[in-house]
C-alpha positions as CSV (number, residue, x, y, z in Angstrom):
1,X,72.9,90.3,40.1
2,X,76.1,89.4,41.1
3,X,75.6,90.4,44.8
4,X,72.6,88.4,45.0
5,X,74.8,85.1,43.8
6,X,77.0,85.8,46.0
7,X,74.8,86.2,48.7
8,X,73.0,82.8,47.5
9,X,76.4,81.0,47.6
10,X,77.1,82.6,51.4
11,X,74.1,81.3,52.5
12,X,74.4,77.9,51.1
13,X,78.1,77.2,52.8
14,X,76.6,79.1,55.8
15,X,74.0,76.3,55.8
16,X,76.6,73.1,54.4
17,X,78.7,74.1,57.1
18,X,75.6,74.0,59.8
19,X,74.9,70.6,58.7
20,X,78.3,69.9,58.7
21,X,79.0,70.3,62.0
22,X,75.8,70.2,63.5
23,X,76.3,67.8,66.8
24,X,73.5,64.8,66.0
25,X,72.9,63.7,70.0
26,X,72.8,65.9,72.9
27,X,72.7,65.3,76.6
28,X,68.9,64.9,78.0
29,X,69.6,64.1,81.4
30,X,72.7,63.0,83.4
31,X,74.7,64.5,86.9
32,X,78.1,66.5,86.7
33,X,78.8,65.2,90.3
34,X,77.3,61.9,92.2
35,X,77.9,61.0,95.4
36,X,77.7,57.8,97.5
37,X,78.4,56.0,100.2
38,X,81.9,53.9,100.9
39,X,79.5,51.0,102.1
40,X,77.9,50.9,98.7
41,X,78.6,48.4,96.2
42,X,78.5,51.1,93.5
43,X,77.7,54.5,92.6
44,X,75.5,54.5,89.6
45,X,75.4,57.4,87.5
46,X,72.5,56.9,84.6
47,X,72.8,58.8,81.4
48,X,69.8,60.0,78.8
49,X,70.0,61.3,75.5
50,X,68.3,63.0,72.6
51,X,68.8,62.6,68.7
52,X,68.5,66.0,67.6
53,X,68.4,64.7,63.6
54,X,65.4,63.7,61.9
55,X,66.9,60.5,60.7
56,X,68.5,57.1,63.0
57,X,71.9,58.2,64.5
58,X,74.0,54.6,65.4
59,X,76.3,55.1,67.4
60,X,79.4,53.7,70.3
61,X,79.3,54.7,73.7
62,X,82.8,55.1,75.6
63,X,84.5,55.6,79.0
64,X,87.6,56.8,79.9
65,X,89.3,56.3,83.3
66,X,92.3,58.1,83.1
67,X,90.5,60.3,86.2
68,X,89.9,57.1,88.6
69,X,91.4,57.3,91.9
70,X,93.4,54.7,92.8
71,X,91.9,51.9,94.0
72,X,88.3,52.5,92.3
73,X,87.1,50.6,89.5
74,X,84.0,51.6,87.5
75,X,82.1,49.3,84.6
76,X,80.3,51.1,81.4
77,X,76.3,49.6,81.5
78,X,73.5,49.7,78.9
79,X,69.8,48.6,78.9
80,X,71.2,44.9,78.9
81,X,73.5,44.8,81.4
82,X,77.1,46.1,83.2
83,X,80.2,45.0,81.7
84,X,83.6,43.9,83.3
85,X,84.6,46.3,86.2
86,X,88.1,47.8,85.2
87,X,90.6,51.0,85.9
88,X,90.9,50.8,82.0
89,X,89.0,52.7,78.9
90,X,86.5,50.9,78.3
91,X,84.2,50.4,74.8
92,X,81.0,49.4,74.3
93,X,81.4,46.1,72.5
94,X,78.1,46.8,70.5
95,X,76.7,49.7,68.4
96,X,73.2,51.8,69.5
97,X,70.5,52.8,67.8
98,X,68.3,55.7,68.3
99,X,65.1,57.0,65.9
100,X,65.3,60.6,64.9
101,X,64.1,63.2,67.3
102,X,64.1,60.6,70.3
103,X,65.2,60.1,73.6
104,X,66.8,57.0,75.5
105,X,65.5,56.0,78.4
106,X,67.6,57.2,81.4
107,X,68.5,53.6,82.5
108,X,69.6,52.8,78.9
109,X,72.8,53.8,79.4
110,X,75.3,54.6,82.5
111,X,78.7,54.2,84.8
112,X,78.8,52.3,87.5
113,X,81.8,53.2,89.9
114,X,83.0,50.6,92.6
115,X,84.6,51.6,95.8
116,X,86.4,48.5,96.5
117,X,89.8,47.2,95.4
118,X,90.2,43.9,93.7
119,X,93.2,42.1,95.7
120,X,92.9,38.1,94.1
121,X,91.6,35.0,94.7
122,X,91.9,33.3,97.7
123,X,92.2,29.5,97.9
124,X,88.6,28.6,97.0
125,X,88.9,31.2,94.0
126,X,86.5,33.8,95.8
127,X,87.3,37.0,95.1
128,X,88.9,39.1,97.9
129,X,88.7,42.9,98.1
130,X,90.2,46.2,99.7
131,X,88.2,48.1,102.3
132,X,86.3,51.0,100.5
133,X,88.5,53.8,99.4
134,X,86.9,57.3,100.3
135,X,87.6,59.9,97.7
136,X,87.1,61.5,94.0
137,X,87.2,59.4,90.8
138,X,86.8,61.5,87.6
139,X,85.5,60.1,84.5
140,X,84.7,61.0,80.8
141,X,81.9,59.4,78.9
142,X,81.3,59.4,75.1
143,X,79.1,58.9,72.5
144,X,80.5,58.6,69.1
145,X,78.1,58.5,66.0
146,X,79.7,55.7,64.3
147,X,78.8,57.4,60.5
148,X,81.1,60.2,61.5
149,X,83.8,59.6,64.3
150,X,84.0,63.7,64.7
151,X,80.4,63.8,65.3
152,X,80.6,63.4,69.1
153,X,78.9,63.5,72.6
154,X,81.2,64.1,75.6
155,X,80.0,64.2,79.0
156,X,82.1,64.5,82.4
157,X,81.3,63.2,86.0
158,X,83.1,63.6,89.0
159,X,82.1,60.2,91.5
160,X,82.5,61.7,95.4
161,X,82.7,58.1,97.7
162,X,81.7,59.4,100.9
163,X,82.4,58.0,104.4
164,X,79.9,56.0,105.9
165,X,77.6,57.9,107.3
166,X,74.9,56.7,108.8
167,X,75.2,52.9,107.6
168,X,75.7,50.6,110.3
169,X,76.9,47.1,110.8
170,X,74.6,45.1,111.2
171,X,72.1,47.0,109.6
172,X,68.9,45.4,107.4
173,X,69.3,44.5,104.6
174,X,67.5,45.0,101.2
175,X,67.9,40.8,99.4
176,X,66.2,40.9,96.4
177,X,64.2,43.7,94.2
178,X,62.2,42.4,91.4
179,X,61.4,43.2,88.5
180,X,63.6,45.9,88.0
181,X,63.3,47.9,86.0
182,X,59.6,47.8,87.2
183,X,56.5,49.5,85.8
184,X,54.0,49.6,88.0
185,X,54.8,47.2,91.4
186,X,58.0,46.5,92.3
187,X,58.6,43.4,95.0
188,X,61.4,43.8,97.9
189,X,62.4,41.0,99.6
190,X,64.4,41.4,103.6
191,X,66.2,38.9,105.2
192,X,63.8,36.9,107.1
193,X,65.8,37.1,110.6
194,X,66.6,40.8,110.3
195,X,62.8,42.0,108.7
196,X,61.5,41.1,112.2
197,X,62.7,45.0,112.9
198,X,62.1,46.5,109.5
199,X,60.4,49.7,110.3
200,X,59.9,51.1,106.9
201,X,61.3,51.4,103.1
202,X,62.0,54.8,101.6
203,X,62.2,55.6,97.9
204,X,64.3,59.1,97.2
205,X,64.3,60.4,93.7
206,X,67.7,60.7,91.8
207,X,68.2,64.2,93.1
208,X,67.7,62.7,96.7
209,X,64.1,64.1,97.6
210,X,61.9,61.7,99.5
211,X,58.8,60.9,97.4
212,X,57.4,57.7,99.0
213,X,57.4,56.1,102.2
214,X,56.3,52.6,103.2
215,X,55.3,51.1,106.3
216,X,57.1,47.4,106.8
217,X,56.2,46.5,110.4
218,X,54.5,43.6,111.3
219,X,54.3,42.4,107.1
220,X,56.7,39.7,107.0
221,X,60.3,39.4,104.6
222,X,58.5,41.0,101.5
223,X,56.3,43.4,100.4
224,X,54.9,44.7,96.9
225,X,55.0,48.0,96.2
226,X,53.3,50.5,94.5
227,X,55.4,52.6,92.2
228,X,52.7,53.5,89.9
229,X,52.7,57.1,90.6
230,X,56.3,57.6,90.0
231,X,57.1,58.9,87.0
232,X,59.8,57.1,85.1
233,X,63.5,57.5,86.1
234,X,66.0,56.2,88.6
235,X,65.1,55.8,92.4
236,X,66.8,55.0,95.5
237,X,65.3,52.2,98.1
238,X,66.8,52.7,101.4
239,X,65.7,50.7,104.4
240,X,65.0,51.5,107.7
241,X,65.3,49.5,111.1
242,X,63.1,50.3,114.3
243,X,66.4,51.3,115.8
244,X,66.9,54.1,113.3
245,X,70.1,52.2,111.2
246,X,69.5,52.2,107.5
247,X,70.5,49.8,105.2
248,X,73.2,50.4,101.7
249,X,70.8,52.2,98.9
250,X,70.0,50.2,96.3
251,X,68.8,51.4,93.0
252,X,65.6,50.4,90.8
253,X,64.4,52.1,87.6
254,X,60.9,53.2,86.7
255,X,60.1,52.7,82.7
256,X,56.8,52.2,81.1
C-alpha cells in the first residue's frame, strides 16, 4: 500500500511539474536567417505562432538589438502596424491575445530591419540618411506570457543586407499596392512614365520560389491581380522592365 502512495504522489509532481513548466506558445512559422537587398527599404521577417494550452494565453512580444550592426535600425510590427525604427530594445506597447489551441496569422507579428542610417534633419526638417550598410544584424525576439514572466517564447534571426545585385538605377518602380493584406485581388499601381516599359510583375513565395507571373505590357500604370490561388502567407512583388532591370521587392500578405 505504501508503494502504490508513493507511486500516486510521483506521478502527481511528475505531472504538477509538467504543467508547471510546460512552455504555453511555440513557434509555427518564422526564418533563422533572411536576406535582402541593400536597395531595400527593409527586410521584413514575419513571425507565426501556436497556443499549445487549451485556454487564452495574453501575452508581450519583445525585441532586442543588442546584435544590430552598426548603422542598422530595425522596428518591432504587429497586425496594426510598425513601430518607431530604433537600435534600442524595443516592447510592444500593448498586450496580445491568442484562443487556446490557435495560431496567429503569419503577418500578425514581425521585425522589420532597415539598412539605412538616420543622419538628421536638414533645413526643411526632411530626414536625411546614410547609404545602405551591407552586412549582418542579429536579433532576438520574444514572447512573454504576461500571467507568468518565466513562461516564455524566444526566437533568433540573423538579417544578411546584401549588395545590390541586380537592382538598377533607374529601374521601375512598384507606387502603390492595395489592399494589403489582400484576400483575393490585390491592385499594383507603376509610375505612369516608367510603366510604359513594364514587362511583367513576379510574385515569389517567402522562401523565394516563383509561383506567379504576370504579363504588364501594353495595360497601362495599374493592374488587378489575381491572388486567389495563393494560399495565405507573405509574398514578394518584384517588377520587371523590358530591359531586364528589376525593381526593390516589396512585400504583400495573403489572409482570408
Amino acid at each position: 500500500m505504501n508503494i502504490l502512495r508513493q507511486i500516486a504522489i510521483f506521478l502527481s509532481i511528475m505531472m504538477f511539474s509538467t504543467s508547471l513548466f510546460s512552455q504555453s506558445l511555440v513557434l509555427a512559422e518564422g526564418a533563422e536567417v533572411v536576406e535582402g537587398s541593400v536597395e531595400d527599404d527593409y527586410i521584413a521577417l514575419y513571425i507565426s505562432v501556436t497556443n499549445t494550452t487549451e485556454q487564452p494565453v495574453w501575452f508581450k512580444f519583445y525585441m532586442y538589438t543588442e546584435g544590430l550592426l552598426e548603422g542598422h535600425t530595425a522596428a518591432l510590427c504587429d497586425n496594426s502596424q510598425c513601430y518607431e525604427y530604433t537600435a534600442e530594445n524595443f516592447e510592444s506597447p500593448v498586450s496580445y491575445n491568442l484562443d487556446g489551441g490557435a495560431t496567429s496569422f503569419i503577418a500578425d507579428f514581425g521585425v522589420h530591419l532597415s539598412p539605412y542610417e538616420f543622419l538628421g534633419l536638414d533645413e526643411n526638417l526632411t530626414p536625411i540618411y546614410s547609404d545602405p550598410i551591407p552586412g549582418e544584424s542579429f536579433i532576438k525576439m520574444e514572447f512573454v506570457n504576461t500571467a507568468d514572466p518565466e513562461d516564455i517564447l524566444v526566437h533568433e534571426a540573423l538579417f544578411k543586407v546584401l549588395n545590390a545585385g541586380n537592382v538598377e538605377d533607374g529601374a521601375i518602380e512598384i507606387v502603390k499596392i492595395a489592399p494589403n493584406p489582400a484576400s483575393y485581388f490585390v491592385g499594383v499601381t507603376l509610375d505612369e512614365v516608367q510603366a510604359q516599359t513594364a514587362s511583367k510583375i513576379e510574385i515569389y513565395d517567402s522562401i523565394g520560389n516563383l509561383v506567379s507571373s504576370v504579363n504588364m505590357m501594353g495595360i497601362g500604370n495599374y493592374a488587378n491581380i489575381n491572388v486567389s490561388n495563393l494560399s495565405q502567407g507573405i509574398y514578394h512583388l518584384n517588377l520587371v522592365n523590358t530591359d531586364g532591370s528589376r525593381s526593390k521587392f516589396r512585400t504583400i500578405a495573403i489572409q482570408r
